[in-house]
Backbone bond lengths (Angstrom), bond angles and torsions (degrees), N, CA, C in turn:
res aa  C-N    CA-C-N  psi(-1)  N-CA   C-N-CA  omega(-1)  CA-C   N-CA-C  phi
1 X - - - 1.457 - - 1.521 108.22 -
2 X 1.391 119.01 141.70 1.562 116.34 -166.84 1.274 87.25 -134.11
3 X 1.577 118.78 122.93 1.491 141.48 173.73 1.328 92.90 -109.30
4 X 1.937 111.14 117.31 1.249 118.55 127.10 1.702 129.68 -114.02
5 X 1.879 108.44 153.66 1.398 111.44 -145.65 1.491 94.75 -141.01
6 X 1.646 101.63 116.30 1.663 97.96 -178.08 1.606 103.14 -142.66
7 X 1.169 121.56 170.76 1.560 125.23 -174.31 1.525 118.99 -163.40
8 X 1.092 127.20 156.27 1.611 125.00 -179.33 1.906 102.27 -126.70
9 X 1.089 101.04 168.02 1.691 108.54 168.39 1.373 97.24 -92.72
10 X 1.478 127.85 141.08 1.205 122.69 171.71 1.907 97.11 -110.68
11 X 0.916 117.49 160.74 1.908 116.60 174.28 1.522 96.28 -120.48
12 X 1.834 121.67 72.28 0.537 134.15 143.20 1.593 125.22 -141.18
13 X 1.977 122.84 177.52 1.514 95.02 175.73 1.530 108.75 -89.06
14 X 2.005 102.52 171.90 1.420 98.17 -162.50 1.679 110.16 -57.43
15 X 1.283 116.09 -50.24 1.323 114.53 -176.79 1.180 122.55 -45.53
16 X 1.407 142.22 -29.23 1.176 148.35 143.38 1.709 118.43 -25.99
17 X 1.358 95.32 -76.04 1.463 98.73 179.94 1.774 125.94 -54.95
18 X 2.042 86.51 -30.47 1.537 76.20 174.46 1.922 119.15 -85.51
19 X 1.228 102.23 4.67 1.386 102.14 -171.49 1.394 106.64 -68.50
20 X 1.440 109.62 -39.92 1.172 139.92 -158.57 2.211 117.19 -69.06
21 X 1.873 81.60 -35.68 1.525 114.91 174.48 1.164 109.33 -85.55
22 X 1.277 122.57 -50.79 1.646 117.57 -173.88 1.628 108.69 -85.66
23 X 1.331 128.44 22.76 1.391 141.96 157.75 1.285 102.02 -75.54
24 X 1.484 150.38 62.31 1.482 151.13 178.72 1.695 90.49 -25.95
25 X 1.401 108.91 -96.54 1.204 127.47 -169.77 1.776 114.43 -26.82
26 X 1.364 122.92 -24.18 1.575 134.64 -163.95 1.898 99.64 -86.06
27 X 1.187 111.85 -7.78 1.576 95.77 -151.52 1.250 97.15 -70.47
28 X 1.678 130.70 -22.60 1.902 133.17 -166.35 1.709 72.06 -51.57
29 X 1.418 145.10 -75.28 1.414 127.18 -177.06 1.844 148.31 -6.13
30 X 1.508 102.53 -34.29 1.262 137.77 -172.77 1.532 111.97 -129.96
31 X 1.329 119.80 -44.13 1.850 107.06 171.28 0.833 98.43 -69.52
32 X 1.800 108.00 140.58 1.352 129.29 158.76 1.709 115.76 -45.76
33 X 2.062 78.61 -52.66 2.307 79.71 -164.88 1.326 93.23 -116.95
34 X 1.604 133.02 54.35 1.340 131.82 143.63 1.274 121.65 -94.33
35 X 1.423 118.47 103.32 1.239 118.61 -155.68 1.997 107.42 -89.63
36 X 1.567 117.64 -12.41 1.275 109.76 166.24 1.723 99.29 -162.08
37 X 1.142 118.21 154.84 1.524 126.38 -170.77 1.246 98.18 -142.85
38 X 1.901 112.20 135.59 1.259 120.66 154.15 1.513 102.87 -154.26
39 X 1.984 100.12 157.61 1.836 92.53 155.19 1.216 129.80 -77.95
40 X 1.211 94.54 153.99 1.767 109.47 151.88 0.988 139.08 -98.44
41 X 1.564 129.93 -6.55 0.805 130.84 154.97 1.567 114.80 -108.88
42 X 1.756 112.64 175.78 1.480 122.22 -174.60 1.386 96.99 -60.35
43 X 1.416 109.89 -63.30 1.887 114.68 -172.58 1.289 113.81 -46.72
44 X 1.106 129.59 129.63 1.890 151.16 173.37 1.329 111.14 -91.29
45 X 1.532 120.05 -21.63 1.260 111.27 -172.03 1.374 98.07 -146.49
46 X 1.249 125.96 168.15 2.051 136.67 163.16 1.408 90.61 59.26
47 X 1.411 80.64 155.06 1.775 115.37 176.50 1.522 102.38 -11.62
48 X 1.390 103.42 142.01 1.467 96.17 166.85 1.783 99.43 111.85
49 X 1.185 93.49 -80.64 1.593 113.29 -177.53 1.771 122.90 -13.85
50 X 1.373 116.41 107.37 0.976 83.26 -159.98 2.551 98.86 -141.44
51 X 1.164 99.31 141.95 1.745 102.56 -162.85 1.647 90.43 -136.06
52 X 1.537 81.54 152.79 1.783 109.35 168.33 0.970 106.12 -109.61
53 X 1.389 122.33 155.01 1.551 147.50 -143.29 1.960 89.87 -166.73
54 X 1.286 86.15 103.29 1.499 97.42 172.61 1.644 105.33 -107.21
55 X 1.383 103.87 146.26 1.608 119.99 -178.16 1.502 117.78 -122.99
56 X 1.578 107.95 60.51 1.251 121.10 -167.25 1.382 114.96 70.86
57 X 1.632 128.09 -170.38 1.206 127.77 -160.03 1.437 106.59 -63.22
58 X 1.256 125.38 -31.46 1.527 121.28 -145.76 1.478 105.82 -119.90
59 X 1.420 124.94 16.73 1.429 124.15 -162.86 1.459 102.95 -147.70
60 X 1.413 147.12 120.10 1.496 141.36 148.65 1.298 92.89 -149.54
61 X 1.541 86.78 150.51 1.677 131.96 -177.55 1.573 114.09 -103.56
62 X 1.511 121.67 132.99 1.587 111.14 167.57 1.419 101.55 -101.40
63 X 1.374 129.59 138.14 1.452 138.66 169.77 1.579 116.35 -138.78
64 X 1.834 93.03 107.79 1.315 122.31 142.70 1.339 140.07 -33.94
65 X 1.148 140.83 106.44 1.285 143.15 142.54 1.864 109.99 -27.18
66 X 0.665 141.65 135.51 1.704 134.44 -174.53 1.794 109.29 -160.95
67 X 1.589 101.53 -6.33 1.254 108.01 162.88 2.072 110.54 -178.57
68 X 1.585 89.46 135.08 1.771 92.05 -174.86 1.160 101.58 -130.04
69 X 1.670 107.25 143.62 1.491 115.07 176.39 1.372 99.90 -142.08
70 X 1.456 113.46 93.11 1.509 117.50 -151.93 1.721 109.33 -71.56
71 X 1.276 96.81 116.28 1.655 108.22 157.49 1.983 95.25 100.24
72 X 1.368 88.80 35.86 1.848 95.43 -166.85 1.828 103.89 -176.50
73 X 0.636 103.49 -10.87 1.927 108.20 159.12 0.964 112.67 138.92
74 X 1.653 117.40 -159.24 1.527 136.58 -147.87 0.948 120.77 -174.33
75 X 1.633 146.97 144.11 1.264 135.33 157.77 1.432 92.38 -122.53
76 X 1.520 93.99 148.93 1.872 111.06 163.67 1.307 121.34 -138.63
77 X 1.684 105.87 128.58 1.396 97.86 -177.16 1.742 114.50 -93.13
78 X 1.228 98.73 145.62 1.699 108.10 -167.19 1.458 118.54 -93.68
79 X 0.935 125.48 114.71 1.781 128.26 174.08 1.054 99.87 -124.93
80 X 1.579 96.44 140.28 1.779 102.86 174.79 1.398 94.80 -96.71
81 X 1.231 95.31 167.72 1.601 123.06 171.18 1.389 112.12 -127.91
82 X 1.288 115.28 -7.44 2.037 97.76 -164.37 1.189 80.12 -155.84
83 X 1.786 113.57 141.81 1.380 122.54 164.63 1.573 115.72 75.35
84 X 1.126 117.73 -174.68 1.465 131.77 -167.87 1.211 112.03 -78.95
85 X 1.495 112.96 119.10 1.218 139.21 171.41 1.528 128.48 -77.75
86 X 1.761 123.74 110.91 1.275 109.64 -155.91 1.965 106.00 -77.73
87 X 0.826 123.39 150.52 1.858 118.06 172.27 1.480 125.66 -50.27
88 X 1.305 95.88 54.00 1.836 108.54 164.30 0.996 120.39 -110.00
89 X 1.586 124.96 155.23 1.623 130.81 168.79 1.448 104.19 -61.78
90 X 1.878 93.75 -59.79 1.372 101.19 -175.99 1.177 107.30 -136.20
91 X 1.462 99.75 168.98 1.732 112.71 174.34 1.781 129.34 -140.46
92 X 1.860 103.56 91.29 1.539 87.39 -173.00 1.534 105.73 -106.63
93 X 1.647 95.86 163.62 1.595 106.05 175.26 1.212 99.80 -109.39
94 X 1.948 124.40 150.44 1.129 133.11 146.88 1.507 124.63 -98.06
95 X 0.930 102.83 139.44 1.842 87.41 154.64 1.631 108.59 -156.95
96 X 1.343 103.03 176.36 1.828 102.60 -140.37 1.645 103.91 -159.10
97 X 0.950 128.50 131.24 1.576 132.44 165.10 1.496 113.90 -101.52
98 X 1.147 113.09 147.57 1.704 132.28 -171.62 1.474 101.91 -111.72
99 X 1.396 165.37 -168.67 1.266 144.15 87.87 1.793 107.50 -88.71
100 X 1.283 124.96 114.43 1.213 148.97 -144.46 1.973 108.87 -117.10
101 X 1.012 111.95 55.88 1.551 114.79 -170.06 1.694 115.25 62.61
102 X 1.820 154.88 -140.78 0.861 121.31 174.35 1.494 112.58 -62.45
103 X 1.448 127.93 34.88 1.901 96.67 -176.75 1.840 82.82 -149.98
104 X 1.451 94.28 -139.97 1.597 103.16 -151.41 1.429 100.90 -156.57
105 X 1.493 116.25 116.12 1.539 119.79 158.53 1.470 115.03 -73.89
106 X 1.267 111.91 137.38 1.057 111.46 -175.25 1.920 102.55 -124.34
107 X 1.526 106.48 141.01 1.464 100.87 -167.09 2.226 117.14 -132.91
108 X 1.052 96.77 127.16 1.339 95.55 -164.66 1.797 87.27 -116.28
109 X 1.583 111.27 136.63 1.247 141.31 176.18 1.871 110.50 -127.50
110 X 0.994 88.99 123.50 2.130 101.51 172.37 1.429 100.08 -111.86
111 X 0.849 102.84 138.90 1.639 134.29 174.20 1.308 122.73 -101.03
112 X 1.299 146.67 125.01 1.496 111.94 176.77 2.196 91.97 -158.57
113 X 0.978 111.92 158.88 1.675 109.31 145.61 1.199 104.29 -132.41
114 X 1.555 94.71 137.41 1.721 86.45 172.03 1.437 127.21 -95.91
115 X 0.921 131.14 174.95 1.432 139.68 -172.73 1.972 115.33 -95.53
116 X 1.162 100.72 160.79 1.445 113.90 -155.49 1.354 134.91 48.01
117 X 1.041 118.19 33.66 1.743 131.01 149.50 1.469 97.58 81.83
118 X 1.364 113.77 -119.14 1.763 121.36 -164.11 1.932 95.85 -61.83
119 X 1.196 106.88 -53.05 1.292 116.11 -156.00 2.072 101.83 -63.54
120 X 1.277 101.86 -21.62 1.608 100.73 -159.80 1.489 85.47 -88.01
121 X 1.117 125.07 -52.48 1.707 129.55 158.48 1.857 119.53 -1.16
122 X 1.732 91.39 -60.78 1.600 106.21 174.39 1.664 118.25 -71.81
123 X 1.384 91.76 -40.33 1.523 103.85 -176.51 1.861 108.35 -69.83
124 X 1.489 122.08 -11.15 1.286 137.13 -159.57 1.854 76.48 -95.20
125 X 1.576 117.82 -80.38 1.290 101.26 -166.52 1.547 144.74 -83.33
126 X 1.910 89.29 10.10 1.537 87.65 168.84 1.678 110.55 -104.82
127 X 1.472 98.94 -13.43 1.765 102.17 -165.51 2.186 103.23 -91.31
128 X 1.585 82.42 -82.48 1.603 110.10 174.71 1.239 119.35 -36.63
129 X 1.095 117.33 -73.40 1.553 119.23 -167.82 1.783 108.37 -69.86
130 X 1.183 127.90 -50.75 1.300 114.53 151.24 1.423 132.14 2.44
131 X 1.941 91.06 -95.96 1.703 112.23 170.77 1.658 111.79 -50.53
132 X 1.464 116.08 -31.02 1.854 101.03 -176.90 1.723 109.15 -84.16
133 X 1.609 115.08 -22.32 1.484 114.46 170.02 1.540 101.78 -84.33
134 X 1.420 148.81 0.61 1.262 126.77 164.75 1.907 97.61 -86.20
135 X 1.362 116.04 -66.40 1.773 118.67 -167.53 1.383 88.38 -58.99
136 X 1.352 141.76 -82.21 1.594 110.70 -158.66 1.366 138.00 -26.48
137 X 1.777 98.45 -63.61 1.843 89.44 173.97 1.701 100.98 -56.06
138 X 1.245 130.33 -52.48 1.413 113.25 179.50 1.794 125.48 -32.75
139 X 1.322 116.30 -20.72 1.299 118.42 -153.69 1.403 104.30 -93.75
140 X 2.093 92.87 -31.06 1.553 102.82 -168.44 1.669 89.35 -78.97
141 X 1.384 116.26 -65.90 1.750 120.00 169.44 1.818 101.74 6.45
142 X 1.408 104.20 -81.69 1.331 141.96 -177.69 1.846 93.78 -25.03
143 X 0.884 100.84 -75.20 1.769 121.48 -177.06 1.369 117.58 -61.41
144 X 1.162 128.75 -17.29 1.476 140.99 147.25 1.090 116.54 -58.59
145 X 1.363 117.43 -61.74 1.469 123.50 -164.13 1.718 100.81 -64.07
146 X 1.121 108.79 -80.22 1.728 130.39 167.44 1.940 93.00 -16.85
147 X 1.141 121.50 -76.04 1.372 110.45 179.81 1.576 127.38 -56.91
148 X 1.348 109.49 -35.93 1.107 96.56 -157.69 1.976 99.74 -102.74
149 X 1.408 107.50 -7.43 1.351 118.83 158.43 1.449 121.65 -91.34
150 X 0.813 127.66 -45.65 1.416 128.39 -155.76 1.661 112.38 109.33
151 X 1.217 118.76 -28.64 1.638 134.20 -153.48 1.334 108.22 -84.09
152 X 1.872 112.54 98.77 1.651 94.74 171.93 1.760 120.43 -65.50
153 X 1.419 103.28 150.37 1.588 124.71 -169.95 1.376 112.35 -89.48
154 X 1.637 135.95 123.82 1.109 144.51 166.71 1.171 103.06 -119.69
155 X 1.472 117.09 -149.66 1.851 116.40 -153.57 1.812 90.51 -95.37
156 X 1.250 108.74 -25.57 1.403 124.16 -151.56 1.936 97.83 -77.94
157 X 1.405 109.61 -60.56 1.110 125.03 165.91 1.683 124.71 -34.08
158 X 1.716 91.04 -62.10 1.426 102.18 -168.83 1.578 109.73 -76.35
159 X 1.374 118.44 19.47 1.659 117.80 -169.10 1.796 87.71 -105.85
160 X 1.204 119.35 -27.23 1.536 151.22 -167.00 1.525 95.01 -69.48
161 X 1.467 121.84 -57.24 1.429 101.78 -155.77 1.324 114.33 -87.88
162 X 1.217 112.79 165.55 1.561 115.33 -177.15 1.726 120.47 -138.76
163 X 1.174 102.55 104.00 1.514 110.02 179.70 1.375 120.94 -74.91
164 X 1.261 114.07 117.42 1.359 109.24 152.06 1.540 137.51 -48.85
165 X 1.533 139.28 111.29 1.374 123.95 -171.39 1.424 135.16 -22.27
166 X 2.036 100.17 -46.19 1.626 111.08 156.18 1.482 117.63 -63.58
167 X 1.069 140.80 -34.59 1.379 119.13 175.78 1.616 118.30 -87.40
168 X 1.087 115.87 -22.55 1.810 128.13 163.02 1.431 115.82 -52.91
């Protein structure tokens, strides 16, 4: 199992940010390369809950709710449905609120094992882990801006912003 674990300061309060997070359907707002988001199911919020996250024409994801701790995180498990599938069994997301002096850490965790034993191992640290440490901090990036601007984030946007080391 390969855990990666990343987070930003947001300069907002936590409830804010998580309102903003536990909106399943809101994230096309905050992903860079989610090009449209909706649910599928009735539930919007807690276990259960569950939205697609499309990645342009040729790419969408279904994501589960699989654990809620309201106003304090989430896990979701990820299945694709459309397009190319990377070599995992599985694939979960976390995400998590801090309240961090006036603002809010905010924390995103991937989960994954990969598939084919020794060889998926190699393919984990030259392929996988790479691509999930470049889009994560992007995602959190993404979720800063969007909160603390108002401004939803695409590829175009998020090439735009610029963090200072202290606020990153």
């Amino acid at each position: 199992m390969t855990t990666l674990n990343h987070e930003i300061y947001i300069n907002a309060p936590k409830s804010q940010v998580w309102d903003v997070i536990a909106n399943l359907g809101g994230i096309v707002k905050f992903h860079p390369l989610v090009t449209n988001s909706y649910y599928v199911t009735d539930d919007k919020q807690g276990t259960g809950a569950a939205r697609v996250c499309e990645f342009g024409p040729d790419r969408s994801v279904n994501e589960t709710a699989i654990a809620w701790n309201e106003g304090e995180s989430y896990t979701l498990e990820v299945q694709f449905i459309k397009g190319q599938k990377p070599p995992v069994h599985s694939l979960h997301g976390s995400v998590s609120v801090r309240g961090h002096g006036s603002g809010t850490v905010a924390a995103m965790t991937v989960e994954y094992a990969p598939k084919f034993g020794p060889l998926g191992k190699i393919v984990d640290v030259i392929l996988l882990r790479p691509q999930f440490n470049k889009i994560v901090p992007n995602v959190l990036k993404g979720l800063k801006h969007h909160i603390e601007t108002g401004e939803s984030v695409d590829p175009q946007v998020l090439s735009q912003i610029k963090l200072s080391p202290a606020t990153s």
